[in-house]
C-alpha positions in Angstrom: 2.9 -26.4 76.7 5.3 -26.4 79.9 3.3 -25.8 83.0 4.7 -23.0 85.0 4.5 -21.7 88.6 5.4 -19.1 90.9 6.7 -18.4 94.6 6.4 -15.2 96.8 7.6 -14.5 100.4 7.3 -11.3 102.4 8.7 -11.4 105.8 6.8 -8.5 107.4 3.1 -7.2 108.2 4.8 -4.0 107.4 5.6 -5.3 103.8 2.1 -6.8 103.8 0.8 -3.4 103.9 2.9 -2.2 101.6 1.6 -5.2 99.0 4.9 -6.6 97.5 3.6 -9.7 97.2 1.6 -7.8 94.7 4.5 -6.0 93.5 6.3 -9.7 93.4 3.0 -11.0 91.4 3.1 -7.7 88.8 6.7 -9.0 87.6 6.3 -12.3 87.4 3.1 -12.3 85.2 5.0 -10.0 83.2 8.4 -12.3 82.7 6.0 -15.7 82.3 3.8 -13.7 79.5 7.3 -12.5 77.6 8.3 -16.3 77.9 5.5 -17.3 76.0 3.4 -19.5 78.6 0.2 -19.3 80.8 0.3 -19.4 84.7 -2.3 -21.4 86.5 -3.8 -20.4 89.8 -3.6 -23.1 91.5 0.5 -23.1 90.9 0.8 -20.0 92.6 2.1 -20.1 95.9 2.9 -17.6 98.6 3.4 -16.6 102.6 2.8 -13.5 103.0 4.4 -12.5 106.7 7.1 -15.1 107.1 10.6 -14.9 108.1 13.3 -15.9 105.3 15.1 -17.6 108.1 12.5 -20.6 108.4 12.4 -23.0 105.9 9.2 -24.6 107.4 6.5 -22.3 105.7 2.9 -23.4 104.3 3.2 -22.2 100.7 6.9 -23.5 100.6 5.8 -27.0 102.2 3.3 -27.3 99.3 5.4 -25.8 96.6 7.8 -28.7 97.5 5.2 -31.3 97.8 4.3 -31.0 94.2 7.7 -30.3 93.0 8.2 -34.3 94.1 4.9 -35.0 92.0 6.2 -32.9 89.2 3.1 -30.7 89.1 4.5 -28.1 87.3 7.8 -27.8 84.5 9.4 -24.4 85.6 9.4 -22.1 88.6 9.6 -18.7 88.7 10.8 -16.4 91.4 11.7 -13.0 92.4 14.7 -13.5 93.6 16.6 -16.3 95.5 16.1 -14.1 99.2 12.4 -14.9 98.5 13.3 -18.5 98.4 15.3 -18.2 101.8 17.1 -16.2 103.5 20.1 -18.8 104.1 22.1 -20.1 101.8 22.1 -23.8 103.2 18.2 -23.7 102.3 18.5 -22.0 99.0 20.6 -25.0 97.9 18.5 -27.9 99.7 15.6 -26.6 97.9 16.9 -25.6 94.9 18.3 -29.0 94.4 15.2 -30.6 95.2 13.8 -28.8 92.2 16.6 -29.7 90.1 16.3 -33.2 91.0 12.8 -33.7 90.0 14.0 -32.1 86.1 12.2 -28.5 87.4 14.0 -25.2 85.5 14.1 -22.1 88.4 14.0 -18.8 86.8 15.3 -15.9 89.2 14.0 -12.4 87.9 16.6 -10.6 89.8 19.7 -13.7 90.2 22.0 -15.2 87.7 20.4 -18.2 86.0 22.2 -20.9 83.6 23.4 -24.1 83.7 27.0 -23.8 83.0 30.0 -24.0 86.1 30.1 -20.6 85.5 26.9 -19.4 85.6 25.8 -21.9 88.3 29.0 -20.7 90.4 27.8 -17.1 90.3 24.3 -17.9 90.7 25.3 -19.6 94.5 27.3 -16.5 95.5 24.7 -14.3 94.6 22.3 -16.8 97.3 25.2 -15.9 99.4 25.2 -12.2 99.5 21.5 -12.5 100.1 22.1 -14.0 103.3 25.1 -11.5 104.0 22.5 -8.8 103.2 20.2 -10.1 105.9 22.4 -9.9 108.4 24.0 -6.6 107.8 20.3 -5.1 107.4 19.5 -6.2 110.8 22.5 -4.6 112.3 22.3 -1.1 110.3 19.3 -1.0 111.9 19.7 -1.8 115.5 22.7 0.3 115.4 21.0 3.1 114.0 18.3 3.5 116.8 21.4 2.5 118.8 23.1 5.6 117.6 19.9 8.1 117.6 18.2 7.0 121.2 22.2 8.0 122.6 22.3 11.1 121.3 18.9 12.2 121.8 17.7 10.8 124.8 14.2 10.0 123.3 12.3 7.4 122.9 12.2 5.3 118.7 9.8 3.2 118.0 8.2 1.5 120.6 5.0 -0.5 122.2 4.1 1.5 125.3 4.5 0.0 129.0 1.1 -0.6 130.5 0.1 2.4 132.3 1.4 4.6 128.7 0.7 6.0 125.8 3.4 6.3 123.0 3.7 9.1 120.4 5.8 8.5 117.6 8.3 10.6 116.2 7.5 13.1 113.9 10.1 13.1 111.6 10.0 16.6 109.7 7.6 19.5 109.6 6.7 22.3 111.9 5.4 19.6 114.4 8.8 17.7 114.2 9.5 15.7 117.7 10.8 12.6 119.0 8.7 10.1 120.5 7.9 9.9 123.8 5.7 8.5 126.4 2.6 9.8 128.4 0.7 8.8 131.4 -2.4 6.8 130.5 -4.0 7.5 133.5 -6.9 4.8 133.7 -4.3 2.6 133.2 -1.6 4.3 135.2 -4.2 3.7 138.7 -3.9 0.1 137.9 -0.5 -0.1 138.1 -0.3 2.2 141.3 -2.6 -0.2 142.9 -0.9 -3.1 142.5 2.3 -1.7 143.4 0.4 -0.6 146.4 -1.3 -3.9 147.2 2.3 -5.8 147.3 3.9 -2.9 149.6 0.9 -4.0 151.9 2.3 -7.8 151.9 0.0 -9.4 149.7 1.1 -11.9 147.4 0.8 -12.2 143.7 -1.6 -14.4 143.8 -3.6 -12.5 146.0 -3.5 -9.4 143.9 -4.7 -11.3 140.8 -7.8 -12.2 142.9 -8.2 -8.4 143.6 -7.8 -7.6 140.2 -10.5 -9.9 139.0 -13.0 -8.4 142.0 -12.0 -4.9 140.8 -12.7 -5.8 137.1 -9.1 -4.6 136.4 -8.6 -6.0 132.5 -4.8 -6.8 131.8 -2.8 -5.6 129.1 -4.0 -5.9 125.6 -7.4 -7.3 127.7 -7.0 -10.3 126.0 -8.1 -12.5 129.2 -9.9 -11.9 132.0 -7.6 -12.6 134.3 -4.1 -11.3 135.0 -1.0 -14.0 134.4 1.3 -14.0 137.5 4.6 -13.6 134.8 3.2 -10.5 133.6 2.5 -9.1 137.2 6.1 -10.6 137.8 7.3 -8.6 134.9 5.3 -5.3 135.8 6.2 -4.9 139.8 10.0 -5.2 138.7 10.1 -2.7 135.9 11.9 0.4 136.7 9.8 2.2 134.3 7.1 3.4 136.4 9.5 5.0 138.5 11.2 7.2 135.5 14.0 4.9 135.0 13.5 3.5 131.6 15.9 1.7 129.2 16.1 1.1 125.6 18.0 -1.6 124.1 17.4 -3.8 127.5 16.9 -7.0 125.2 17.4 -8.8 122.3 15.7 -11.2 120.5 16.9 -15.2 120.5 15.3 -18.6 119.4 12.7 -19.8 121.2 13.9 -23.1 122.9 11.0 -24.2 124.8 8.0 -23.0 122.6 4.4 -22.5 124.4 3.1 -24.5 121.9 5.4 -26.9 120.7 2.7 -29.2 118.8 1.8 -26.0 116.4 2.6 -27.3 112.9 4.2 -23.4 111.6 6.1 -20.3 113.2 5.9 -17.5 111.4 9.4 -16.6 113.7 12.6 -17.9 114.7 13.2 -15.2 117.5 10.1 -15.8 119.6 12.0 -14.8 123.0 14.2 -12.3 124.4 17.1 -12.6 126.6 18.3 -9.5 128.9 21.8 -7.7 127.2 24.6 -6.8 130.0 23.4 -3.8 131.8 26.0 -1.9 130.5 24.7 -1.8 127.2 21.4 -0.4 128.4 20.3 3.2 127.2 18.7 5.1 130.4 15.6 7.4 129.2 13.1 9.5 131.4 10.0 9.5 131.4 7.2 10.4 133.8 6.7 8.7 137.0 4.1 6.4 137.9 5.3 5.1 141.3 7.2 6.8 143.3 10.8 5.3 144.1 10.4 4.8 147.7 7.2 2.9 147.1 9.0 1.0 144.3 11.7 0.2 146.6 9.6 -1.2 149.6 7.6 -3.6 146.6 11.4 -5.1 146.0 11.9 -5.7 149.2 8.5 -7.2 149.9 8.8 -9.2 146.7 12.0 -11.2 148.4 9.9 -11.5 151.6 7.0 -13.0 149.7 9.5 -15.5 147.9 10.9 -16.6 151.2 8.1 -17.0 152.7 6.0 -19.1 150.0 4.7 -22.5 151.0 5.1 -23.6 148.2 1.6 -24.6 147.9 2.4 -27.7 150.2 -0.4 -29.2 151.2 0.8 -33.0 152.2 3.1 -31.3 154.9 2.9 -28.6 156.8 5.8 -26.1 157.9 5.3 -23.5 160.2 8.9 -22.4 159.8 9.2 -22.3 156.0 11.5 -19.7 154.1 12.5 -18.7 158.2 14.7 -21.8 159.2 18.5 -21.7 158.8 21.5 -23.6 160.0 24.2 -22.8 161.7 26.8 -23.0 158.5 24.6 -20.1 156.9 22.5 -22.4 154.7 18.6 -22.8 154.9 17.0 -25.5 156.1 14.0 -27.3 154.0 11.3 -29.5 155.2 12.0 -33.5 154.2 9.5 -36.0 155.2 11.1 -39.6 155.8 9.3 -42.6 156.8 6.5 -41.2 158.2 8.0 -37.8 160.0 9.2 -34.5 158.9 12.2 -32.7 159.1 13.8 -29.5 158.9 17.4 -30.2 157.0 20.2 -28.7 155.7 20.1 -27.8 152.1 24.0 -28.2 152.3 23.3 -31.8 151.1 21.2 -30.2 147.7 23.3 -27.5 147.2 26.7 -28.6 146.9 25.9 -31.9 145.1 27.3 -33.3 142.8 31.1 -32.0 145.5 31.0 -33.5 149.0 28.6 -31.7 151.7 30.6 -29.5 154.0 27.8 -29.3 156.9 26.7 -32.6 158.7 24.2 -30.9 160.9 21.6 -33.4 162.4 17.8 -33.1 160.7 15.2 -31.2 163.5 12.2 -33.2 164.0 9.6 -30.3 162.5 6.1 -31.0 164.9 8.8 -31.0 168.1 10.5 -27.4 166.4 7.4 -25.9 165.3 5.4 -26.5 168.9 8.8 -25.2 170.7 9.1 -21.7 168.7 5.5 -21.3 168.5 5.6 -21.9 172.1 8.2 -19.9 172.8 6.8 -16.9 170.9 3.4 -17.3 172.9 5.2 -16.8 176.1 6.9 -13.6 174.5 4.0 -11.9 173.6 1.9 -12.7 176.7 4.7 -11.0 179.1 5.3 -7.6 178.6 8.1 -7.7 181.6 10.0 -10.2 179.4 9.1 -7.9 176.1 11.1 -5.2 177.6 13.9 -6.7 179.0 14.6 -8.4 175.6 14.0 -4.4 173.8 16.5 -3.5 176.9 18.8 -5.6 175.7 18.9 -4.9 171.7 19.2 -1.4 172.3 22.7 -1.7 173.8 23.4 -3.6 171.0 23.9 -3.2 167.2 19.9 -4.2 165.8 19.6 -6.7 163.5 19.1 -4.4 160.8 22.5 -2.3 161.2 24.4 -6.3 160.7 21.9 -6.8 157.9 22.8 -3.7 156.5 27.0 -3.8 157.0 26.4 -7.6 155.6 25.1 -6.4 152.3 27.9 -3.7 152.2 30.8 -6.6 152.6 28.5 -8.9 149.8 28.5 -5.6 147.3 32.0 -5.2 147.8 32.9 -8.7 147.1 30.9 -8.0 143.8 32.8 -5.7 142.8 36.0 -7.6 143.2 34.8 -10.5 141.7 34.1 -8.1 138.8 37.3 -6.9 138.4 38.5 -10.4 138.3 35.9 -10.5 135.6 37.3 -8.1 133.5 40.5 -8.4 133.7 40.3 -12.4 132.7 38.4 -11.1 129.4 40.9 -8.4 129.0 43.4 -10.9 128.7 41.7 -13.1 126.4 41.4 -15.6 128.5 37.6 -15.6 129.4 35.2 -15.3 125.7 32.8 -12.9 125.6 29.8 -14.6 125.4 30.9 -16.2 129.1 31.9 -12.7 130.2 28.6 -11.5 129.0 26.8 -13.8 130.9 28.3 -13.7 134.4 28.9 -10.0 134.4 24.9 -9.9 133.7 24.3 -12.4 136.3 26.4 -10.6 138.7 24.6 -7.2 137.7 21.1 -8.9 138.7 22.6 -9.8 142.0 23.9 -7.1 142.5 20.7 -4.7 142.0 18.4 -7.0 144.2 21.1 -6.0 147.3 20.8 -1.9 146.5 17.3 -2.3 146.3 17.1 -4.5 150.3 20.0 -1.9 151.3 18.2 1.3 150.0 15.2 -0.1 152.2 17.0 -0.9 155.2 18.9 2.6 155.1 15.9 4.5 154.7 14.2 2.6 157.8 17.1 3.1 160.1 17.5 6.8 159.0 13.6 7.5 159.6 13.3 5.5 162.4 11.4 7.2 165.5 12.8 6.6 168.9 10.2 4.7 171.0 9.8 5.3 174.6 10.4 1.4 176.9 7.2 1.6 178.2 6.0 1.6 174.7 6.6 -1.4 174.0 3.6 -3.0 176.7 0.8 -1.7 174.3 2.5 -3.5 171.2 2.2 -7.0 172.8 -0.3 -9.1 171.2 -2.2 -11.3 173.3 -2.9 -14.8 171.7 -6.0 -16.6 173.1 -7.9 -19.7 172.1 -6.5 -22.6 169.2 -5.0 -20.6 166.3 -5.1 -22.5 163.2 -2.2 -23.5 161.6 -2.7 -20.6 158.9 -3.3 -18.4 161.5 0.1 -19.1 163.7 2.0 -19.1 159.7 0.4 -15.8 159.3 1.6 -14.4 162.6 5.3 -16.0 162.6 5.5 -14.4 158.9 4.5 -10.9 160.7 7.0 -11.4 163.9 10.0 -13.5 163.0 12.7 -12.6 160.5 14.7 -15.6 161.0 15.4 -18.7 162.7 18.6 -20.3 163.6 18.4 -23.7 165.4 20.2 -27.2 166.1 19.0 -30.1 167.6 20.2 -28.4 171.2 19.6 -24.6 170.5 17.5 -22.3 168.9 18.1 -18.9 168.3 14.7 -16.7 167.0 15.0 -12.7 165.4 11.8 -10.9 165.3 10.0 -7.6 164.8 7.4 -6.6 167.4 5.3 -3.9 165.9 4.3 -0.9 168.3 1.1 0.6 167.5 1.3 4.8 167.3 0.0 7.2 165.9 2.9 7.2 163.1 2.9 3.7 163.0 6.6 3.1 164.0 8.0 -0.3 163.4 10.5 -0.9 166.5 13.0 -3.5 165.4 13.3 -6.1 168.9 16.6 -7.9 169.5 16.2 -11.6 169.1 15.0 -13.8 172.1 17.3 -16.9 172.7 16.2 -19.7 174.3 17.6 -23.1 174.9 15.5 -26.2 174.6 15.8 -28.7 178.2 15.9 -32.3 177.5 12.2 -32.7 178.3 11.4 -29.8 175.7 10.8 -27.2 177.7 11.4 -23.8 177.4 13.0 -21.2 179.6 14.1 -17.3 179.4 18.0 -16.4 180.2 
């Protein structure tokens, strides 16, 4: 007697639950009975949860393996989807079966081995990769379709700091989902946020967290990742702005495990979708918006300011040195010194370098602006007449601000540019998606730094001259070199210097009792040829 086998595929936990692969099992005993022969166990095979889409599968990898050893004389299926999803692997595997004198036996296809019959058998193979596709998209556009209209929440894993309650769909009790404040979790998140409006980095919060015995999400470690803090501290969520179809799923290129034999998915990572095609829902607020804004703003301090984690050289001035043409400057050592260089050079490679701005020897530049400030904050008489100055003057904060008004506007042309070259057909759209989503992200860190700004020069308290004496710091003793980083991050905003000039902004905080923040013009100072330096 002809030994027979079978193969089954589900492709969700969902359909697990639901046990078709016992519903696949029921109708394939049946059909090998009618036929006349016996099935033996150990010619059953199966994978139970596993995309259509991936022909790399464990019960397909053996089914295959002893198709070449010709274990068994016919193979029964449910249907040629079960076999794959794509046609391309329907026919490799298929033929592979064929080639080794195996019969297949669809219950729900067109079998034979006539043209005809084998013809009709292919296209059926195709619709069941057709009917893939178009499920998939019924179905994304439907929630599409129904979160539009109704403003509410479908189907969803809750934000940390959330509870989700899924739609009832008829009854009395009928409702749409929606979210709620879980508030043991919800303090967690105000914390953090709070902890990074205080200037503390990332890495120092994770620290905090583990002190506090603050678990993750899912509490699956012990310790909080710095992507997913990353991820939290930048989602508009907790403050009421929520959006649904914000990504989409896409092949995971760089896989976290790449030596792992099987993946039950293809899509194992999600790209954002242009921010027009975003869906904006409310929901209750965790952290309020002005605290949300000063986290974005201390977030692009934080980044500006890291070290790096440089330990073979030190830069006092990292993340605060610029040049003249507008471009940073980054610490190089070369044979046996350091220096603080254009990044012109990196930037523009591999077209030719447009600034040729000589390298700053970085012990002589950090000694002169630590220097410099030393002597700042140890005269009040020079303190003043610097605040004397900047206040007949536009602070640095009203050209930061007008600056990031011209950049948006240039946004927008570019933009328009944008459009009108996919308009005319002559940009695709996948390039138009991806600029116009790159341009969005630029775009929203400069409204959150302009919000910020606005808001401090619309709240700012006028502070008497004299004021400004009982904000001077007085610096005795040998600081440290993290202790001079730690005050040059509090006091300077940015550096501009050549090998003959260096030009230094800074903010001088006044102590009061509502803890004003004046905003000091910058001191300029000009470096002699022995190095010293001097006051205008």
């Amino acid at each position: 007697m002809k030994k027979v086998a079978i193969y089954m595929r589900v492709s969700t936990a969902h359909q697990e639950d639901e046990e078709t692969i016992k519903s696949q099992y029921m109708e394939l005993e049946a059909r090998i009975l009618a036929d006349g022969y016996v099935l033996s166990p150990d010619l059953i095979y199966k994978d139970d949860g596993w995309s259509g889409a991936i022909i790399k599968r464990p019960g397909l990898d053996d089914l295959r393996a002893d198709m070449q050893s010709k274990k068994f004389d016919i193979l029964y299926f449910y249907d040629r989807g079960r076999i794959s999803r794509k046609y391309v692997h329907q026919e490799i595997i298929l033929g592979e079966a064929k080639d080794n004198g195996i019969e297949c036996i669809s219950l729900h296809d067109i079998n034979g081995t006539s043209t005809e019959e084998v013809l009709m058998g292919s296209v059926m193979g195709i619709f069941h990769e057709y009917e893939r596709v178009k499920i998939a998209e019924r179905m994304r556009i439907g929630k599409v379709r129904k979160v539009r209209e109704n403003k509410k929440l479908l189907g969803y894993n809750p934000k940390f700091g959330y509870d989700y309650h899924h739609r009832v769909k008829t009854g009395p009790d009928a409702k749409e989902g929606y979210f709620s404040i879980n508030e043991k979790q919800a303090e967690i998140v105000r914390q953090i946020f709070n902890w990074i409006a205080e200037g503390k980095s990332k890495h120092e919060v994770k620290r905090l967290l583990v002190d506090a015995d603050m678990k993750p999400p899912k509490g699956l470690r012990e310790q909080w990742s710095s992507s997913t803090l990353d991820r939290l501290v930048r989602d508009t969520t907790y403050m009421g702005k929520h959006y649904y179809n914000k990504s989409e799923s896409v092949e995971t290129k760089k896989p976290q495990n790449p030596d792992k034999e099987y993946r039950k998915v293809v899509k194992g990572s999600r790209v954002q979708r242009p921010k027009e095609e975003w869906l904006a829902i409310d929901v209750p607020i965790i952290v309020e918006p002005s605290l949300f804004d000063k986290v974005q703003v201390q977030l692009g301090i934080n980044k500006r300011l890291n070290s790096r984690n440089n330990s073979k050289n030190k830069y006092l001035l990292t993340g605060l040195i610029k040049c003249p043409c507008g471009c940073s400057r980054a610490g190089d050592p070369a044979n046996g010194s350091a220096y603080y260089r254009c990044t012109d050079r990196l930037n523009k490679y591999p077209l030719p370098r447009t600034c040729y701005e000589k390298g700053i020897n970085v012990t002589v530049l950090d000694s002169l602006v630590w220097e410099n400030i030393k002597e700042l904050l140890a005269n009040p008489t020079l303190v003043v007449r610097q605040a004397q100055g900047w206040q007949k003057s536009a602070s640095p904060l009203e050209r930061r601000s007008d600056e990031l008004k011209n950049r948006l506007k240039a946004f927008d042309d570019e933009e328009v540019r944008y459009v009108k070259a996919y308009g005319k057909g002559t940009m695709p759209e996948k390039i138009y998606k991806e600029v116009v989503q790159e341009l969005n992200e630029k775009r929203e860190a400069l409204v959150y730094e302009l919000n910020a700004i606005e808001a401090e020069l619309m709240n700012k308290t006028p502070v008497p001259m004299e004021q400004l004496v009982d904000g001077v710091v007085k610096l005795v003793g040998k600081l440290s070199f993290n202790d001079k980083r730690k005050v040059i991050e509090k006091l300077v905003t940015s550096i501009v210097a050549t090998k003959e000039e260096i030009t230094i902004w800074g903010l001088l905080p006044i102590p009061t009792s509502e803890q004003v923040v004046l905003n000091v013009n910058h001191w300029h100072r000009r470096p002699t040829k022995r190095r010293q330096i001097y006051p205008f």
